[in-house]
mmCIF file of the C-alpha atoms, coordinates in Angstrom:
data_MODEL
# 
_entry.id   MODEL 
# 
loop_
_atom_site.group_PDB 
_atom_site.id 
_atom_site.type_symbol 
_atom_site.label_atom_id 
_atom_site.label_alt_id 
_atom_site.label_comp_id 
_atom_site.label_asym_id 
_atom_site.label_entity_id 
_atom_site.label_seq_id 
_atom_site.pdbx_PDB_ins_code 
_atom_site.Cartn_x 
_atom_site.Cartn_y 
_atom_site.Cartn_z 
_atom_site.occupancy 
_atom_site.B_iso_or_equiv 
_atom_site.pdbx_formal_charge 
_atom_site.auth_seq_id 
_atom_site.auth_comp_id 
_atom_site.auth_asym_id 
_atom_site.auth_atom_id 
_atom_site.pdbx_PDB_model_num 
ATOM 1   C CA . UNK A 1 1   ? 0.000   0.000  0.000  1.00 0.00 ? 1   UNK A CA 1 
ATOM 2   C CA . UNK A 1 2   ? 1.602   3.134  -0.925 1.00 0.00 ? 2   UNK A CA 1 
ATOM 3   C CA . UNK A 1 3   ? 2.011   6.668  0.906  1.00 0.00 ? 3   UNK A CA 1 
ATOM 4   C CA . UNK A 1 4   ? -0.609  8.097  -1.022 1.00 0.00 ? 4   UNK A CA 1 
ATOM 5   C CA . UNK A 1 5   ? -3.110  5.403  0.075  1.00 0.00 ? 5   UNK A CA 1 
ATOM 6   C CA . UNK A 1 6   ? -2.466  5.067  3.964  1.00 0.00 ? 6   UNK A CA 1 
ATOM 7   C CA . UNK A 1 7   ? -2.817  9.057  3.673  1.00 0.00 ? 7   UNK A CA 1 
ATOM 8   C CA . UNK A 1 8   ? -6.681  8.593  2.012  1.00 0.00 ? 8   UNK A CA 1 
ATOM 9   C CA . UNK A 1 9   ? -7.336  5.931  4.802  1.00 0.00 ? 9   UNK A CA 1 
ATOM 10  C CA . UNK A 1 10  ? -6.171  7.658  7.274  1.00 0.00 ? 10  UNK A CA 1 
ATOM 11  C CA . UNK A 1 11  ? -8.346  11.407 6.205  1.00 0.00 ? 11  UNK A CA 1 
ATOM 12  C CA . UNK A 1 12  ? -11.456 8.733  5.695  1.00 0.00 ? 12  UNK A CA 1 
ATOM 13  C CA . UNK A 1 13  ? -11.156 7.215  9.685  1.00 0.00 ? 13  UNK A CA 1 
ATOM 14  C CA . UNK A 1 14  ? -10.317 10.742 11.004 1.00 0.00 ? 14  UNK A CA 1 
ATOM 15  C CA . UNK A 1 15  ? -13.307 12.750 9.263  1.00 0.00 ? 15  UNK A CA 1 
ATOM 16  C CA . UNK A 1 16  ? -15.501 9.439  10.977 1.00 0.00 ? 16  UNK A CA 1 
ATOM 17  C CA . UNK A 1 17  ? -14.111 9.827  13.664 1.00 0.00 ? 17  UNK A CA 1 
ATOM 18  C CA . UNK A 1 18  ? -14.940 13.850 13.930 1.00 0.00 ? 18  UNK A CA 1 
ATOM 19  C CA . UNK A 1 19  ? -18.455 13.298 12.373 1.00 0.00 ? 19  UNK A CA 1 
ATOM 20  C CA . UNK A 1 20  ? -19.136 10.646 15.249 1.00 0.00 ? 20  UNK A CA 1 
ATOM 21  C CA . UNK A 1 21  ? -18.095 13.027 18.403 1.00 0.00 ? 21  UNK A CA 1 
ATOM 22  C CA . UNK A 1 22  ? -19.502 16.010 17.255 1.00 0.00 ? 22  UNK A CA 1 
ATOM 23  C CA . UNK A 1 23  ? -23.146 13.956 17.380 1.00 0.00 ? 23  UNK A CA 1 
ATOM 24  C CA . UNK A 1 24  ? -22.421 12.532 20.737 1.00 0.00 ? 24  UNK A CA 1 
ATOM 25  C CA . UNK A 1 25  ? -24.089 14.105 23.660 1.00 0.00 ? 25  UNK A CA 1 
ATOM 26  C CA . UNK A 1 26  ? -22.510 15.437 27.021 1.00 0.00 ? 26  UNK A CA 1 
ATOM 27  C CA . UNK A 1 27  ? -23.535 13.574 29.976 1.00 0.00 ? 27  UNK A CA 1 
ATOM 28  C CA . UNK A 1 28  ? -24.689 16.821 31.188 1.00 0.00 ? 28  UNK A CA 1 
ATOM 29  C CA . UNK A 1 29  ? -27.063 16.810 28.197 1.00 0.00 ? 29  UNK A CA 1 
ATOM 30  C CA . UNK A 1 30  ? -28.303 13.588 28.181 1.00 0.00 ? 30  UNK A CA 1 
ATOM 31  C CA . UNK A 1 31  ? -29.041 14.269 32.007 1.00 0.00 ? 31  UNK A CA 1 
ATOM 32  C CA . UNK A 1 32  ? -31.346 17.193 31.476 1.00 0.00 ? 32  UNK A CA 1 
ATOM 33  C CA . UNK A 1 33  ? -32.966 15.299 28.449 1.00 0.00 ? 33  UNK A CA 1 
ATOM 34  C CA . UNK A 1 34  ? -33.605 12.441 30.860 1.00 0.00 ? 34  UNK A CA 1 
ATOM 35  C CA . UNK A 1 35  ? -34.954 14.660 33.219 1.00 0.00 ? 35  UNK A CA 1 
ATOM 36  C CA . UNK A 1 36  ? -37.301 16.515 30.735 1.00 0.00 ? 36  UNK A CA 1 
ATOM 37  C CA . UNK A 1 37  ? -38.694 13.078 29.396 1.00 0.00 ? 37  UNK A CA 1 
ATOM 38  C CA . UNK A 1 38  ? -38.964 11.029 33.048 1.00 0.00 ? 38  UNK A CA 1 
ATOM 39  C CA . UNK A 1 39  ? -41.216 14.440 34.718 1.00 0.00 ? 39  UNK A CA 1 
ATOM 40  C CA . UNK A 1 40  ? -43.667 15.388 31.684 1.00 0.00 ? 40  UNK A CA 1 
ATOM 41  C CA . UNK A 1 41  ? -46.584 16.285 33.695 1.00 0.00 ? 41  UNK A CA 1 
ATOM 42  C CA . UNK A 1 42  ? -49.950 14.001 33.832 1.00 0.00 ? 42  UNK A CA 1 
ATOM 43  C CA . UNK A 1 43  ? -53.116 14.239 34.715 1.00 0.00 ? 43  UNK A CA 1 
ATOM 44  C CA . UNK A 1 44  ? -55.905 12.038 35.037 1.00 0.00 ? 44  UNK A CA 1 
ATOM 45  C CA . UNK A 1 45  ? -59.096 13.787 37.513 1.00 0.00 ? 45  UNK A CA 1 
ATOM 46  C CA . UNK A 1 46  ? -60.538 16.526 35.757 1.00 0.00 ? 46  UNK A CA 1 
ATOM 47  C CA . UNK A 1 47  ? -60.217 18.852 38.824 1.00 0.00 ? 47  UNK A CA 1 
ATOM 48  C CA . UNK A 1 48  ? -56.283 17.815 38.271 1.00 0.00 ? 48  UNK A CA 1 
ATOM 49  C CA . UNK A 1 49  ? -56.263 18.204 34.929 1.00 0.00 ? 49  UNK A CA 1 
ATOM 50  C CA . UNK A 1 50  ? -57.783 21.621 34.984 1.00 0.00 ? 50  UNK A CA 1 
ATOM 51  C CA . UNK A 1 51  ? -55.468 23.200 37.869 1.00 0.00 ? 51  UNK A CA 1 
ATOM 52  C CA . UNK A 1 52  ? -52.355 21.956 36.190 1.00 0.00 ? 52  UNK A CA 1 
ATOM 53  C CA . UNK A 1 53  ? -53.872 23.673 32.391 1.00 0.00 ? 53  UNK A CA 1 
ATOM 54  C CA . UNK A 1 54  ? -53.979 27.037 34.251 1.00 0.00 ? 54  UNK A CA 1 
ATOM 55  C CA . UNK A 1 55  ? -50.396 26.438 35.608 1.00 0.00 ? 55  UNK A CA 1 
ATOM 56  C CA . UNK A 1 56  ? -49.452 25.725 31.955 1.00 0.00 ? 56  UNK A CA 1 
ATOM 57  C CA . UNK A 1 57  ? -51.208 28.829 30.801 1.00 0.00 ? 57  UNK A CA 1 
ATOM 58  C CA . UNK A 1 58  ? -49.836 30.809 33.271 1.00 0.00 ? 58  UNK A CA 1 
ATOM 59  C CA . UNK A 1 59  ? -46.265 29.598 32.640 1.00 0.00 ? 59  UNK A CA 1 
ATOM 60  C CA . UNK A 1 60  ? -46.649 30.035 28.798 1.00 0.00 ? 60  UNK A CA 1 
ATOM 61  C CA . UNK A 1 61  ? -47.746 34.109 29.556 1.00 0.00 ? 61  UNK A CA 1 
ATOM 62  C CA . UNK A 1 62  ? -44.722 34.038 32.068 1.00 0.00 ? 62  UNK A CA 1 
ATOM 63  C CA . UNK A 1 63  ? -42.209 32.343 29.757 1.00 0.00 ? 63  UNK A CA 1 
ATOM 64  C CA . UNK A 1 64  ? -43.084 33.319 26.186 1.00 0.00 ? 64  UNK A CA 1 
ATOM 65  C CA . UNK A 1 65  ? -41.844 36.439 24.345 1.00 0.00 ? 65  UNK A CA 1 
ATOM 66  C CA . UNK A 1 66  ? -45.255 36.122 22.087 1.00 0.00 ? 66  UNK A CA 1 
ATOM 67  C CA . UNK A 1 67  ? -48.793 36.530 23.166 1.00 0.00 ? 67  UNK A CA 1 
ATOM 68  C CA . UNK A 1 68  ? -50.939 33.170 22.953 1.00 0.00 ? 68  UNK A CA 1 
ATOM 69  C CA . UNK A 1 69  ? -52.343 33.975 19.805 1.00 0.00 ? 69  UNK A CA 1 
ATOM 70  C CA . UNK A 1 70  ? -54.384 30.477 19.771 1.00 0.00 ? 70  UNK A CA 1 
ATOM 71  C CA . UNK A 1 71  ? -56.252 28.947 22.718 1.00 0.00 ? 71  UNK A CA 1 
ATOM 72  C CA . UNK A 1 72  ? -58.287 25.883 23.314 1.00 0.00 ? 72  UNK A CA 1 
ATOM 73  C CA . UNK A 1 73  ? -58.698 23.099 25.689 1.00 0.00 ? 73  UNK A CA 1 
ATOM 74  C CA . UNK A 1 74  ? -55.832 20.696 24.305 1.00 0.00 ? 74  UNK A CA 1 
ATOM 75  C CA . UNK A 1 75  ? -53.472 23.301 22.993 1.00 0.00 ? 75  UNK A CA 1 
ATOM 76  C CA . UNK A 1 76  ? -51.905 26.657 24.145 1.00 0.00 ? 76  UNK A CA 1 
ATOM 77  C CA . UNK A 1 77  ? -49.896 28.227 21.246 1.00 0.00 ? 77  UNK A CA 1 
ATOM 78  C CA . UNK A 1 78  ? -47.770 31.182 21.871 1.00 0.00 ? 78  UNK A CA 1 
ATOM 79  C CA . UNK A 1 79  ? -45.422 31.773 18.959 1.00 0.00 ? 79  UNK A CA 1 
ATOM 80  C CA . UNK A 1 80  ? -44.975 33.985 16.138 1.00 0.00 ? 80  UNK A CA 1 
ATOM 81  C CA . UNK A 1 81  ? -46.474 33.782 12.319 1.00 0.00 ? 81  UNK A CA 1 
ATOM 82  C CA . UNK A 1 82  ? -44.026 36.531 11.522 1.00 0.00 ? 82  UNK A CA 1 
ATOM 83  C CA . UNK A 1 83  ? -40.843 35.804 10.279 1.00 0.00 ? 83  UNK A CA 1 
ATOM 84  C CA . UNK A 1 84  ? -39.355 39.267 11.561 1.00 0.00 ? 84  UNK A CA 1 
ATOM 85  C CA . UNK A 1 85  ? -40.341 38.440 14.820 1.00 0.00 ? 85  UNK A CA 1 
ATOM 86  C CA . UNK A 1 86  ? -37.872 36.931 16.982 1.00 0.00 ? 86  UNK A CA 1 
ATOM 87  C CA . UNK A 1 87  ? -37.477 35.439 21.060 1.00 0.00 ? 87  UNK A CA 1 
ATOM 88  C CA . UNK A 1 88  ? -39.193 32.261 22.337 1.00 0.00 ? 88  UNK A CA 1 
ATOM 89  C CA . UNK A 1 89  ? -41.717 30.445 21.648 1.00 0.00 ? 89  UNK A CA 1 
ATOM 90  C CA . UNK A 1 90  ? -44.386 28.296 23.328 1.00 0.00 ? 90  UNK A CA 1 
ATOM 91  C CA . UNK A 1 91  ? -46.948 25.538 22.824 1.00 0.00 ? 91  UNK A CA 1 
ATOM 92  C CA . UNK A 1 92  ? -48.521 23.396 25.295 1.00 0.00 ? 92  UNK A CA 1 
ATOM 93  C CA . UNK A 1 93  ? -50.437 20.638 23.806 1.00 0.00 ? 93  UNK A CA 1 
ATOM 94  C CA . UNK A 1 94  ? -52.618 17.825 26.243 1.00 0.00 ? 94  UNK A CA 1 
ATOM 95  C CA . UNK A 1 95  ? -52.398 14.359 25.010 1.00 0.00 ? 95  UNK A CA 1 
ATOM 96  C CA . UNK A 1 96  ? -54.165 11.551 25.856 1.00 0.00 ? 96  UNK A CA 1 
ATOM 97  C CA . UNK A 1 97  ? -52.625 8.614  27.785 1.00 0.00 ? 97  UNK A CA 1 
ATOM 98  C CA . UNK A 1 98  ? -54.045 6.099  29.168 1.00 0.00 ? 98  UNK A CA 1 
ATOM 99  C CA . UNK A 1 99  ? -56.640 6.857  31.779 1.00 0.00 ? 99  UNK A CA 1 
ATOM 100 C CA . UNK A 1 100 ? -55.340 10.683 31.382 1.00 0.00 ? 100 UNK A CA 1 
ATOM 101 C CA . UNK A 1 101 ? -53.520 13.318 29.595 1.00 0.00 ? 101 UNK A CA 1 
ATOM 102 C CA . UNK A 1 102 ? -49.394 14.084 29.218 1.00 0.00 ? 102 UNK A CA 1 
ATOM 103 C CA . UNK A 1 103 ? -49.141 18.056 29.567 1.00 0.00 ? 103 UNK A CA 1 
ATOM 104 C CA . UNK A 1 104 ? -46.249 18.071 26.439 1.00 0.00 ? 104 UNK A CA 1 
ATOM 105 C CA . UNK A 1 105 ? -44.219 21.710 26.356 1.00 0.00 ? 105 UNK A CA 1 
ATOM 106 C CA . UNK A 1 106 ? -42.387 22.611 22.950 1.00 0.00 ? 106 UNK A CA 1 
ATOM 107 C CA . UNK A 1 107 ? -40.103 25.825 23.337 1.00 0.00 ? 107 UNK A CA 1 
ATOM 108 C CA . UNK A 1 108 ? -38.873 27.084 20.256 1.00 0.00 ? 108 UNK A CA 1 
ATOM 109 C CA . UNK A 1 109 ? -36.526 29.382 18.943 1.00 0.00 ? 109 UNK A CA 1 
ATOM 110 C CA . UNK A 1 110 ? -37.778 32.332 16.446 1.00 0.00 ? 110 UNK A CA 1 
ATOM 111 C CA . UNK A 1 111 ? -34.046 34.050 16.497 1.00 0.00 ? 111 UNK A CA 1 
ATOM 112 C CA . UNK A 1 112 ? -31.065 33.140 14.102 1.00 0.00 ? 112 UNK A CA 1 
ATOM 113 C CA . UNK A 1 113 ? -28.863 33.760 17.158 1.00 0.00 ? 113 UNK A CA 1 
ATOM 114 C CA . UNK A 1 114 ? -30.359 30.781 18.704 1.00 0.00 ? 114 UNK A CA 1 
ATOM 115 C CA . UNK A 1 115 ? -31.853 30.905 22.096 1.00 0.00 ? 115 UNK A CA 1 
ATOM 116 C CA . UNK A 1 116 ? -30.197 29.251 24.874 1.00 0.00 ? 116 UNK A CA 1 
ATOM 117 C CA . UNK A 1 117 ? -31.789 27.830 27.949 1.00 0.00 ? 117 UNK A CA 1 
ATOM 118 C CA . UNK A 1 118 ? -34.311 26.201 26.059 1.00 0.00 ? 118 UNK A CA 1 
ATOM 119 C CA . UNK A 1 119 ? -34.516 23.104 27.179 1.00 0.00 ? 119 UNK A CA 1 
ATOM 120 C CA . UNK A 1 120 ? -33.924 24.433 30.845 1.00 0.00 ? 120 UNK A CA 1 
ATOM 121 C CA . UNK A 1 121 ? -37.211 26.207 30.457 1.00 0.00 ? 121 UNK A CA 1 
ATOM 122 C CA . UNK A 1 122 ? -38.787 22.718 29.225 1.00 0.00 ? 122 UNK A CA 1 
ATOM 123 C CA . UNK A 1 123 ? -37.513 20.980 32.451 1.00 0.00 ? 123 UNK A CA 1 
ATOM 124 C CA . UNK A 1 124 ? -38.926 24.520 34.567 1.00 0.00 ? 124 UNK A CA 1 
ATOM 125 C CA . UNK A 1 125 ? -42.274 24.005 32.923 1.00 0.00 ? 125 UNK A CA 1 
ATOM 126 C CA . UNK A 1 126 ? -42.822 20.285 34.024 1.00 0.00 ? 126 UNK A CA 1 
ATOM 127 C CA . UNK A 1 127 ? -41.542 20.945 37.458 1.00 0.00 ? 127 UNK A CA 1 
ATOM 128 C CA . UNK A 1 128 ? -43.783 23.690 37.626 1.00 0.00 ? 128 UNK A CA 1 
ATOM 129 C CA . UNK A 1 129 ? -47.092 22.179 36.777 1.00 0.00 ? 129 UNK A CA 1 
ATOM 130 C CA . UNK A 1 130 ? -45.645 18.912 38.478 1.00 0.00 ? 130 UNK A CA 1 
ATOM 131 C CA . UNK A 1 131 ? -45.928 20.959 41.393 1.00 0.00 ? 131 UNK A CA 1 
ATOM 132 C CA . UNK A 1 132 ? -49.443 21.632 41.319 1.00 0.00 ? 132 UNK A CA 1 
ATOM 133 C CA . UNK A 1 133 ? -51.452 19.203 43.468 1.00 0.00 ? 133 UNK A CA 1 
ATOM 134 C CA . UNK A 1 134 ? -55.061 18.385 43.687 1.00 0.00 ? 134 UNK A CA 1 
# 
């Protein structure tokens, strides 16, 4: 194999190696995502159900840079529909499960400077309505 070859091998395994780390997550991460996933907030009673909507409500005017601009009983949406517009985000959707409803947050990003914190605020919104009680 000549010098020319090794060389190509060698560029191929280190550009896989670099496209496989850069995907990997920090165990920091990959903490707060387990976090976010293992509290999303339930609810099965309707007197449950309907305290821990007005704490989602409540956090979405608290948390969002937008007004809720669409409102019903399964979704809160508080983003914007205009692409000069820019901060975060929010939607709050209820989703049947089971005997009961999930409480599912999406926070998302309307600036090209990205937003950070975002998935903090995901893990503050399901402690927060986690922390309602009946």
């Amino acid at each position: 194999m000549g010098l020319r070859m090794k060389y190509a091998i060698f560029c191929i395994m280190f550009t896989g190696i670099v496209i496989l780390t850069s995907c990997s997550v920090s165990p920091e991460r990959q903490a707060k995502i387990d976090e976010f996933e293992q509290t999303i907030p339930t609810c099965v009673s309707d007197s449950d159900c309907r305290q821990k909507w007005e704490m989602a409500r409540a956090w979405v005017l608290e948390n969002s840079d937008f007004a809720i601009r669409s409102e019903t009983n399964e979704r809160i949406m508080a983003t914007s529909n205009i692409t000069t517009s820019s901060g975060q985000g929010v939607t709050v959707t209820r989703m049947s499960e089971g005997n009961g409803y999930q409480i599912l947050v999406n926070v998302e990003c309307f600036n090209s400077f990205g937003c950070p914190g975002m998935l903090d605020a995901q893990i503050d919104f399901n402690r927060t309505v986690n922390a309602v009680s009946n």
